[in-house]
C-alpha positions in Angstrom: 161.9 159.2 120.5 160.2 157.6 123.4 156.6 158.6 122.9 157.0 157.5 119.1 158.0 154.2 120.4 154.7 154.4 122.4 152.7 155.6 119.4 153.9 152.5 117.6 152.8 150.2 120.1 149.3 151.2 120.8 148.9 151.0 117.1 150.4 147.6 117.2 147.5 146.7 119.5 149.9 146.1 122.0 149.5 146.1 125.7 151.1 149.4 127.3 152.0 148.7 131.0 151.5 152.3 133.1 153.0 152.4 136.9 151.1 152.2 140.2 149.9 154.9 142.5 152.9 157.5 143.2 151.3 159.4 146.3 149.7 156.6 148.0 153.1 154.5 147.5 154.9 157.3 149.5 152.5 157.0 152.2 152.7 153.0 152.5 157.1 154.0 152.5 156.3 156.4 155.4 156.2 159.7 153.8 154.0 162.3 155.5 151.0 163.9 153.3 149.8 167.7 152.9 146.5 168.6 153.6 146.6 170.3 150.2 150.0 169.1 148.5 149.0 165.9 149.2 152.5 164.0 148.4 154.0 166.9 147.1 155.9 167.5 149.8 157.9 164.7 149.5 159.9 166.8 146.7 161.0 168.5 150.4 160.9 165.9 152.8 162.1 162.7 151.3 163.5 163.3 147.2 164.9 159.8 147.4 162.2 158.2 148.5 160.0 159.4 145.2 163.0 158.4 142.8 163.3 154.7 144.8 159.1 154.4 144.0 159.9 155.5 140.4 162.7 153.2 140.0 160.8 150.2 141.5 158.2 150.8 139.1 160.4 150.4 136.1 162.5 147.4 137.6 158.4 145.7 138.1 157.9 145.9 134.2 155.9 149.9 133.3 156.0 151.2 130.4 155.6 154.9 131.6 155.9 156.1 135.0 154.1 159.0 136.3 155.5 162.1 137.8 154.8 163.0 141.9 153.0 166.3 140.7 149.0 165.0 140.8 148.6 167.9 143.6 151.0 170.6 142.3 149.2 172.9 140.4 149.3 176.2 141.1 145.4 176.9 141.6 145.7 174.0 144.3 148.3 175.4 146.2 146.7 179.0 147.0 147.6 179.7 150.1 150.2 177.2 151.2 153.9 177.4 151.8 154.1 176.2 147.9 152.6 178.9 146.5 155.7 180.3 145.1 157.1 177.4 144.7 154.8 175.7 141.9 157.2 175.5 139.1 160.1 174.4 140.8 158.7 171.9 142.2 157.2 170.6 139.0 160.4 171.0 137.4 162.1 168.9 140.0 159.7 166.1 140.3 160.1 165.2 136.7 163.6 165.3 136.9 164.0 163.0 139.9 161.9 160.3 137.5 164.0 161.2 134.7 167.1 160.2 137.7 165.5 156.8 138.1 165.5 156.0 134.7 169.2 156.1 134.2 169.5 154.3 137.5 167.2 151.8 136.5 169.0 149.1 133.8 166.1 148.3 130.9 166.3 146.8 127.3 162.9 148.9 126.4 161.9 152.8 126.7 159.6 153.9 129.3 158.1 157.4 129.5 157.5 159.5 132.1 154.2 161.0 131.6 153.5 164.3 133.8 150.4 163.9 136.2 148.1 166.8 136.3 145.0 167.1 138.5 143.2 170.0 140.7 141.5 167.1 142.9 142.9 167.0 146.1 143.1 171.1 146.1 140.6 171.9 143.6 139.9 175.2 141.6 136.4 175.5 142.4 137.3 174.3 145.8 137.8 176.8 148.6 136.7 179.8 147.4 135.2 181.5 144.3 135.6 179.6 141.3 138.4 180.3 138.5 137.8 181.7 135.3 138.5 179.7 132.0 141.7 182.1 131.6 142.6 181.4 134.6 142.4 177.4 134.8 144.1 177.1 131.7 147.0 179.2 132.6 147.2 177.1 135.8 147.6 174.0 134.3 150.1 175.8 131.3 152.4 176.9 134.3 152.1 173.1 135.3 152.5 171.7 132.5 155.5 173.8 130.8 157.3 173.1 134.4 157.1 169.5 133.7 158.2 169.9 130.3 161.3 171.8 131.5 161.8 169.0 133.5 162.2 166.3 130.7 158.5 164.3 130.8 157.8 162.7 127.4 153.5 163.1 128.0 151.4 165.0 129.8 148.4 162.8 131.8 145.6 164.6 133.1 143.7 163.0 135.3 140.4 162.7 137.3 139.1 165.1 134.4 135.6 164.5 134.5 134.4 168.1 135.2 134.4 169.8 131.8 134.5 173.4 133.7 138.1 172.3 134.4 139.1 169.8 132.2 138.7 172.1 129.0 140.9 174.9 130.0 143.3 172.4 131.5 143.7 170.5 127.8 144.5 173.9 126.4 146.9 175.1 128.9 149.0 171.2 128.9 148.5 171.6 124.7 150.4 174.8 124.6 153.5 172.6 125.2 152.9 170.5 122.3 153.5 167.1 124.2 151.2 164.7 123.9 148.4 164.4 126.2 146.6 161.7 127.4 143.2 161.9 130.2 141.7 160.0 132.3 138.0 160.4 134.1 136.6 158.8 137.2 133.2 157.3 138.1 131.5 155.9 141.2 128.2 154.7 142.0 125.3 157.5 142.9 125.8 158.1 146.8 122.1 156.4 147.0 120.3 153.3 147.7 120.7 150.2 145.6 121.8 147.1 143.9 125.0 146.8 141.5 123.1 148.2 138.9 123.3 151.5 140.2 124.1 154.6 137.9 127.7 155.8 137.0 128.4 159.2 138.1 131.4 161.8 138.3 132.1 164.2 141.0 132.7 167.5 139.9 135.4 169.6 142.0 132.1 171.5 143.3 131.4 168.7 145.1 128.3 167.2 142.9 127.9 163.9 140.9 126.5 164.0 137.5 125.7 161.5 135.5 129.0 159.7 134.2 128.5 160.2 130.3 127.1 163.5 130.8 130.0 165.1 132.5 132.8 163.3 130.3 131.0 164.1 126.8 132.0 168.0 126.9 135.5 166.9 127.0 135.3 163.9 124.6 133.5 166.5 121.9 136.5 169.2 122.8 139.1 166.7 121.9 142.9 167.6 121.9 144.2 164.5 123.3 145.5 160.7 122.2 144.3 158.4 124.9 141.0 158.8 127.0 141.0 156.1 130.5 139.6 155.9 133.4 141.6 156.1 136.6 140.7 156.4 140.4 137.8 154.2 140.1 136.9 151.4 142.2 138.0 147.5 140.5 134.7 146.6 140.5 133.1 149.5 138.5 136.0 149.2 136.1 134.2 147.5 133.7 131.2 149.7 133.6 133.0 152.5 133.1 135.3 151.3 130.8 131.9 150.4 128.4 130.6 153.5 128.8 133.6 155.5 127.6 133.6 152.9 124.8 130.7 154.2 123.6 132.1 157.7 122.8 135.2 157.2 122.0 137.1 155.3 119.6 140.9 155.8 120.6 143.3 154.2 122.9 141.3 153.1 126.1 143.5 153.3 129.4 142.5 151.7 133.0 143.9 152.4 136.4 142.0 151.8 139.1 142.3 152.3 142.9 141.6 149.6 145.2 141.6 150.8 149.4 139.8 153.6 151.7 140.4 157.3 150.9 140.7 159.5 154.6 141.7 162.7 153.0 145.1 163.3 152.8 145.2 159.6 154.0 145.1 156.5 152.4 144.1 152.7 154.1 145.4 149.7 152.7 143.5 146.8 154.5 141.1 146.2 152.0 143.9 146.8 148.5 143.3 144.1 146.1 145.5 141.5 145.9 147.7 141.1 143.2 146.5 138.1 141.7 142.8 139.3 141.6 143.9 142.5 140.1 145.5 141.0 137.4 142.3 138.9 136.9 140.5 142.3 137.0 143.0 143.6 134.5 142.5 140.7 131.9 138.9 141.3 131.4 139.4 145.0 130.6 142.0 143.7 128.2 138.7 141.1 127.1 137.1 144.9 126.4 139.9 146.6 123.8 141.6 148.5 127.1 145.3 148.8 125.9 147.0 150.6 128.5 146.8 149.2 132.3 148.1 150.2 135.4 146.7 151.2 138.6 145.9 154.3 140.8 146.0 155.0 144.7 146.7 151.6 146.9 147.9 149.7 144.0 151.6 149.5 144.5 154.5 148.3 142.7 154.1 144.3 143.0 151.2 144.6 141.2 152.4 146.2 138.6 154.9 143.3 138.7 152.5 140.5 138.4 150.8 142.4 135.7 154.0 142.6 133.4 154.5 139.2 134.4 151.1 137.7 133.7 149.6 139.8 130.2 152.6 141.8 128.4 152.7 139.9 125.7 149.2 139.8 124.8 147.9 141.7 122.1 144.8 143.7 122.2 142.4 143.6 119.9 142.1 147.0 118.1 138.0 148.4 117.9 137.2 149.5 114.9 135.4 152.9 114.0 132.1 154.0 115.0 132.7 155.6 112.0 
C-alpha cells in the first residue's frame, strides 16, 4: 500500500516531498475563485485544469499530492450554490487526482492526501458558532467523501483553533485513514522587531498565542504527522521550533510565500525557487521531514526542491521521553 510505503520512509528518516499550493496554482492558470468555495469551483468550471496542476506536481518530483477540497466542507459552504453539493464534489476532486496519477508515468508511489480546512468559509465564521457534534460531523461528511474518492491520507490543515480542530480529527478518524495536521502562525498584528511573538488566528478572528492554541490539539492526539503550513518563509523556522517542543513525531513544512486579497492571491513578491529551497534546507537542518509548500508556491519549486534535497536523509529526534 501506498501510505505503508510512506510510513516506511519517514521512519527511514527520509525526506518526504509534498506538492505546492493547489488553489493558488489554479488562480496563476486562470481559474476564477469563490468568495466562499474558494477554488472549489474549479471541480465546475475547469476539471482539467485541477488534474493538469496535479499531474505537474507529480512529473516535478512530490511524494503526495493534495486534493482541490481545502474549501469544501460542508459547514463552509452554508448558503452557497454548493450546499447540496458537498460530497460530490469531494468525491470528485479526489478522483480527478487519482486520474492524474495514472496519467502521470512514475517509478515511485505518491499519495494523495485529502485537504481539509474551514478557513476560507469558517465554522465560527458568519453566524452562530457550530457545536462539537456538529463540526465533527462536518468534517466526517468531508472526509468519508474523500475516502470514496480513493485518497490514501487525510491532511487537515490551518488547524490551530482547538474549538475546530478537535471535532474535525474525530470526524476525518471515523474513516480510519491516516491523518496528518498542520497549524499556522504569524507575527502579533503589533509593533516590533523580528523577535515578535508567534500567534494563531482562530476562525473567530483572534490571535492567541502560537503554543497555546496548538497544545489542545497536540494533547488530544489522533494523528501521525503534526506541520506547519500557510506560514510566511521567514517565520518558518520559529514555528517549526516551537512545535518541536511538543511534539516528538514527524515534523512537516509548507509555507506560503505572496499577498493574500481574499479570495485572491498576488504573486509579485513569491519566493523564488532557489531561495526557497535554501529556506527548505535549514528546516531540514531542524529534523523537518516532509517539505512542500502552500499558497504561491507553485510547481517549479517543488521541482528544484526534488532536484536539490531528495536524497538527503533527516536526522530522526529522539524522545522527549
Amino acid at each position: 500500500m501506498v501510505i505503508d510505503a510512506l510510513r516506511q520512509k519517514l521512519k527511514a528518516g527520509q525526506l518526504v516531498i509534498l506538492d505546492g499550493a493547489t488553489g493558488t496554482e489554479l488562480e496563476r492558470r486562470g481559474v476564477p475563485m469563490h468568495e466562499l468555495a474558494w477554488s472549489g469551483m474549479a471541480l465546475d468550471t475547469h476539471p482539467d485544469v485541477v488534474r493538469a496542476v496535479h499531474q505537474d506536481y507529480i512529473a516535478a518530483g512530490a511524494d503526495v499530492i493534495t486534493t482541490n477540497t481545502f474549501a469544501t466542507l460542508g459547514l463552509s459552504l452554508r448558503g452557497t450554490e454548493f450546499e447540496d453539493r458537498v460530497v460530490e464534489m469531494n468525491r470528485t476532486e479526489a478522483r480527478l487526482a487519482k486520474e492524474a496519477l495514472e496519467r502521470v508515468p512514475t517509478d515511485k508511489p505518491v499519495a494523495i492526501a485529502g485537504s481539509m480546512s474551514g478557513m476560507i468559509g469558517t465554522v465560527y465564521w458568519r453566524d452562530a458558532p457550530a457545536s462539537h457534534a456538529a463540526i465533527r460531523d462536518s468534517y466526517r461528511q468531508q472526509a468519508e467523501a474523500l475516502a470514496d474518492g480513493g485518497v490514501d491520507l487525510l491532511f487537515l490543515e490551518m488547524a490551530q483553533d482547538a474549538a475546530v480542530a478537535i471535532p474535525a480529527i474525530e470526524g476525518a478518524r471515523a474513516t480510519g485513514l491516516p491523518v496528518w495536521v498542520a497549524f499556522s502562525s504569524n507575527f502579533m498584528s503589533t509593533p516590533g522587531g523580528p523577535e515578535r511573538p508567534l500567534v494563531a488566528r482562530g476562525s473567530d478572528g483572534v490571535d492567541r498565542p502560537f503554543i497555546e492554541s496548538i497544545n489542545p490539539v497536540l494533547r488530544a492526539g489522533g494523528f501521525e504527522v503534526a506541520g506547519i503550513n500557510h506560514t510566511d518563509v521567514d517565520i518558518m523556522g520559529r514555528a517549526v521550533d516551537a512545535l518541536m517542543q511538543e511534539w516528538d513525531g514527524p515534523v512537516s513544512a509548507y509555507p506560503n510565500s505572496g499577498d493574500w486579497n481574499p479570495p485572491h492571491w498576488g504573486f509579485d513578491t513569491v519566493i523564488s525557487p532557489q531561495d526557497f529551497v535554501a529556506a527548505a534546507e535549514s528546516w531540514l537542518a531542524k529534523g523537518v521531514q516532509i517539505v512542500g509548500g502552500c499558497c504561491g508556491l507553485g510547481p517549479e519549486h517543488i521541482r528544484r526542491l526534488h532536484e536539490q534535497v531528495s536524497n538527503k536523509r533527516v536526522a530522526l529526534r529522539s524522545s522527549r521521553g
